[in-house]
N, C-alpha and C positions, 0 to 999 in steps of 0.2 A: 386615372393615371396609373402608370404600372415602373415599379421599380427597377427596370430591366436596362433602361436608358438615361444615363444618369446626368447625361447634357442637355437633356430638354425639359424646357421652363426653370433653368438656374441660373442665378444673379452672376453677375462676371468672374466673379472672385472664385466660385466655386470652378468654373471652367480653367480659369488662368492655376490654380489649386490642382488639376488632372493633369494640368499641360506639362507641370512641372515634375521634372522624373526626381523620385525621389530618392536622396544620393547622401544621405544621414551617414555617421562617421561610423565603424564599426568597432562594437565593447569590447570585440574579442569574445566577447559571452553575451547569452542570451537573459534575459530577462522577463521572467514569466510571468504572465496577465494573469491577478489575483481576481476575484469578484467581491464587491462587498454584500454578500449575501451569508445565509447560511448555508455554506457550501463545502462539505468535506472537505480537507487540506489535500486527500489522498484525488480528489474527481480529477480528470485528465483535464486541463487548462490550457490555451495555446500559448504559445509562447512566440513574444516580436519575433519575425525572422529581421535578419539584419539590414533591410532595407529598411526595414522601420523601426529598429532600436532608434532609442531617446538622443537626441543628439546632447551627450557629455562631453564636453571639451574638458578634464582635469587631470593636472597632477595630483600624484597620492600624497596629499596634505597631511592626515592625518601619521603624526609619528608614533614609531613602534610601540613604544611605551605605554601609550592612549589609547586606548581600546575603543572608549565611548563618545559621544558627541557633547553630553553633558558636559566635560573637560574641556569645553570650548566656550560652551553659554556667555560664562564673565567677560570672555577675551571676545567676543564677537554681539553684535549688536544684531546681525539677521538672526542670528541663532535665538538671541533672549526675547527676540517680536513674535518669531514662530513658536514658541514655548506659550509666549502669552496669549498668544492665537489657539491654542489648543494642539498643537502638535507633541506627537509623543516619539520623542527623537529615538528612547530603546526599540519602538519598533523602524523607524524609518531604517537606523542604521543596519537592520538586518535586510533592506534590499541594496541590492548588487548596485554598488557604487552612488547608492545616494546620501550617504552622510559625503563622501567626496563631493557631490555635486551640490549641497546646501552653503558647502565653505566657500566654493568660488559665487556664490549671487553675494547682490549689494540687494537689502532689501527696499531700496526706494526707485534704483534704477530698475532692477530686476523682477522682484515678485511684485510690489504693489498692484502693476499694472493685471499680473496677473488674477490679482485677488477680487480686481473690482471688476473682471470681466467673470469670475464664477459668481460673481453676487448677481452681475447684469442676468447671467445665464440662469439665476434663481435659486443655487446653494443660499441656504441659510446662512447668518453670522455664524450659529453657534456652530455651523457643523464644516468649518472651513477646515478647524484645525483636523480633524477626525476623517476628513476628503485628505488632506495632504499627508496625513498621516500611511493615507493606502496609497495614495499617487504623489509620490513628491517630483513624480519626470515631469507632471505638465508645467513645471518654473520652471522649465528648459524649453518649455516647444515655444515654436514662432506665435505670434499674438494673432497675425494673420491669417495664419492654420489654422485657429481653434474658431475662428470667428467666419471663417469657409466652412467649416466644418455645422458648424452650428446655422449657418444659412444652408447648408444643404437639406440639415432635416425640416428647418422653417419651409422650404420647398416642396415638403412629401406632405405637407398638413399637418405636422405634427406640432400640436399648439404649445406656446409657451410654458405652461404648468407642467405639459407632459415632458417635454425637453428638460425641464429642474428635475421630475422626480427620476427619470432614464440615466440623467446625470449623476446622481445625488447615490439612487443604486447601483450604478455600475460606475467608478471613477476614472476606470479607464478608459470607457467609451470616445471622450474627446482625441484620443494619440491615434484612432483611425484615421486613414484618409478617407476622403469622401469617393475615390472607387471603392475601397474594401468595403464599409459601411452600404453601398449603393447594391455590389456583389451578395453581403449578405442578406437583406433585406430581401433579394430575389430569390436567394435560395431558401428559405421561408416560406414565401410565398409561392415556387413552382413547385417545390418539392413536399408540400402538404395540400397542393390546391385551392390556397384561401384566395379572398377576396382582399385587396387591397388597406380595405380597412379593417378585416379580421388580422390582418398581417399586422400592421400598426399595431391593432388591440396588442397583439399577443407581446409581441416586446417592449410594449408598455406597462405592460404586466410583468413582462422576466427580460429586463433589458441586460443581463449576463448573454442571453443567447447572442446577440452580437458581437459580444466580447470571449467568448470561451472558444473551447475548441471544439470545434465540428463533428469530428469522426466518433465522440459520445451521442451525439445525436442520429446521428445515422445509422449506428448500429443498433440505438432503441428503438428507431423506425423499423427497423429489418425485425428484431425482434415481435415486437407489436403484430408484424403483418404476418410474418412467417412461423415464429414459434406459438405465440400465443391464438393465432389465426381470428384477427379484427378485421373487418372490412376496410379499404383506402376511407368511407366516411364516415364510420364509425371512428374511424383512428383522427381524424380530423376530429371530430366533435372532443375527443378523450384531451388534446392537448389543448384544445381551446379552451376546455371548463378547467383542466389542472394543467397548465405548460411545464412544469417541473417533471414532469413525467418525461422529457427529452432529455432532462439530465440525471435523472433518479438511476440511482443502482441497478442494474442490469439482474441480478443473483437476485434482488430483495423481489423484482417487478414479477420474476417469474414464481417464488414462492408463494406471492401472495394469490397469483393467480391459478398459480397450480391448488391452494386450499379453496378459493373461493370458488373455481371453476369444477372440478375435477371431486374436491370431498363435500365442499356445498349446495352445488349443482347450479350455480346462477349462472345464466345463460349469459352468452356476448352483447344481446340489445340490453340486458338488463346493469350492466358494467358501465356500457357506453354511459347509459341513464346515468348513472350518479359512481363515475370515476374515481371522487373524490375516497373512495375505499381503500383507494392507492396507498392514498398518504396514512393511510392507518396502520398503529403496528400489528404486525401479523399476531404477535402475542393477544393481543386485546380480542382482534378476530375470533381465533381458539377459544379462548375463554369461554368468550360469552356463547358464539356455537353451541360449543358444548353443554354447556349451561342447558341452555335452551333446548337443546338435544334431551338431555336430564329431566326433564320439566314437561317432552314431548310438547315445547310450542316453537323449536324452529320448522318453521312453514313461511319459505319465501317466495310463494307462486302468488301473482297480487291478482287471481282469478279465485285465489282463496280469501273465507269472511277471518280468519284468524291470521291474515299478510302482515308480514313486519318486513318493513325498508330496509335495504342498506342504511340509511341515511339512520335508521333507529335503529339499527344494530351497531354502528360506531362514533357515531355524533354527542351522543346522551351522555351525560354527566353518569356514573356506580347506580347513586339513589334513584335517580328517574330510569334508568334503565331498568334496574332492580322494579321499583315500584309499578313501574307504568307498563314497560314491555315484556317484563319477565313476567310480573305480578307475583314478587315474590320479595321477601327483606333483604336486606344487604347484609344482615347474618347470614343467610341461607346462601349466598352467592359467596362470601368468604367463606363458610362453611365446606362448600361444596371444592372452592378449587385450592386446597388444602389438600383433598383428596387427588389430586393429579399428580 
C-alpha cells in the first residue's frame, strides 16, 4: 500500500472526516506544536495554521487579579479531578489560552469521554495527566475526529501498540487531520525513497516527525546530500539507523563531520556503517582521538589488525575505553587531557 492516496481502503468515517472542510474558529494566535520529546525549546516546531487551531469557544474567565489556575481548584471540580489525574496546571496555563479553555469543560460531560478514548487509544493511567499536561486542546476536539483519525492509521497497518506508543510520544499527533497525517507520511516516504514499511518504522521511532515542522528536515536532507556529500542511499540508511538526525542541529551535524571526516579521515561508507557517531558529543570524539593520536593507536582503517570502530571509539564507558581500546589507565587518559 502506499500513502499517497488517502481514500483508498478507509472506513467511512475517515472519508466522511476529508469531506469535511475544516472551518475551526480562529484564536486570533497561533498556537505552537510542542513535541514531547527531548527536543531543544529553541528547534523550529510548526505551528497550527488557523484552519486547524483547537476549536476554543471562551470568554476570558480568568479575572485580572488571578494569575493562576490553582486559584480556582477549590471553586471548580473539573479543575480538582485533573489535578488528581496528574495534571500540572502551572504548566498548562502557560499554553495560549488553555487554562481559559479548562474553565469552560464540565468534567463528566466534557473530558471523561475523552479520557477513556486515550486509555482506549493505549495512554497509560499514570500518564494521562502528564499527556494533558502537554495537550490540554484535545478536551476540545470532536470525539469523532479523534476516532477518524485513529482509524486512519489502523488502516496504514499500524498496530495497536505502535498507535499508543506514536501517541503517548508525540501528544499532538491526534489534532492532525487525516489529509495532513496521510500528506505527511508521503512526504517521508518519497522524499527519502523508503518502502512503505521503512516509512512506518521510522515514525514509529520519531513520531515528532509528523508533528514538527518540515522545513528543519529538509534543509538536513540538503545538507547531508550537498554539503556533507552522502549518497541519496547512504543518506537513507543514516536516518533509518538514527532518525533524529532530520532534526539534529544543523551547525553541530556539520562540526562533527567536518572532525570526523576531514581530521579523522573516516570515509562516507564508513559513517553510513555506524551513524550513531552523530549523536556523540563532539568533545568526547576529540578527546579520545587525540588520546589515541598520543598513544599512536588511532588506526581506523578495518583492513588494519590494530582497527578500532566508531562504535569503540564512542560507545565505551572512560574504563573500558581506557583499559580495553586505549590499553592504557584512566590515570593516563585524565592525565593526558589535562594537558589540552
Amino acid at each position: 500500500g502506499s500513502f499517497s492516496s488517502p481514500e483508498s481502503n478507509l472506513p467511512s468515517p475517515v472519508k466522511q472526516e476529508q469531506a469535511k472542510a475544516e472551518t475551526l474558529p480562529d484564536l486570533n494566535a497561533k498556537i505552537p506544536y510542542e513535541d514531547w520529546d527531548d527536543i531543544p525549546p529553541s528547534s523550529a516546531l510548526e505551528e497550527i495554521s488557523e484552519e486547524e487551531a483547537v476549536q476554543i469557544i471562551a470568554e476570558p474567565l480568568l479575572p485580572l487579579q488571578s494569575s493562576t489556575l490553582r486559584d480556582y481548584v477549590d471553586h471548580s471540580e473539573t479543575l480538582a479531578k485533573l489535578v488528581h489525574l496528574g495534571v500540572d496546571l502551572s504548566q498548562v496555563e502557560k499554553r495560549q489560552k488553555a487554562g481559559q479553555l479548562l474553565l469552560t469543560l464540565d468534567f463528566e460531560k466534557d473530558i471523561r469521554k475523552i479520557l477513556l478514548f486515550l486509555k482506549d487509544v493505549g495512554v497509560e493511567d499514570n500518564q494521562l495527566g502528564p499527556f494533558l499536561t502537554k495537550n490540554p486542546y484535545i478536551l476540545a476536539e470532536d470525539l469523532e475526529a479523534l476516532e477518524t483519525r485513529v482509524a486512519y492509521l489502523k488502516s496504514k497497518k499500524f498496530g495497536k501498540a505502535e498507535i499508543a506508543q506514536m501517541v503517548s510520544r508525540a501528544p499532538y499527533l491526534l489534532l492532525f487531520s487525516v489529509e495532513r497525517l496521510d500528506n505527511r507520511l508521503g512526504f517521508f516516504k518519497n522524499e527519502l525513497g523508503l518502502s512503505v514499511k521503512k516509512t512506518k518504522d521510522l515514525v514509529i521511532r520519531l513520531p515528532r516527525l509528523l508533528t514538527g515542522k518540515l522545513e528543519p528536515v529538509k534543509e538536513n536532507l540538503q545538507v547531508c546530500q550537498v554539503e556533507l556529500g552522502f549518497q541519496r542511499n547512504e543518506i537513507q540508511e543514516i536516518v533509518f539507523k538514527i532518525p533524529k538526525i532530520l532534526t539534529a542541529s544543523k551547525k553541530r551535524l556539520k562540526q562533527t563531520f567536518d572532525y570526523l571526516h576531514n581530521i579523522m579521515g573516516i570515509p562516507h561508507h564508513m559513517l553510513t556503517r555506524f551513524p550513531q557517531v552523530f549523536n556523540s558529543k563532539l568533545l568526547r570524539i576529540k578527546e579520545r582521538h587525540m588520546f589515541l593520536t598520543f598513544l599512536g593507536r588511532a588506526q581506523y582503517d578495518p583492513a588494519q589488525p590494530s582497527y578500532i570502530s566508531l562504535d569503540q571509539l564512542v560507545s565505551l564507558p572512560d574504563e573500558v575505553f581506557c583499559t580495553e581500546i586505549a590499553k592504557a589507565s584512566i590515570q593516563d587518559f585524565e592525565k593526558f587531557l589535562k594537558t589540552l
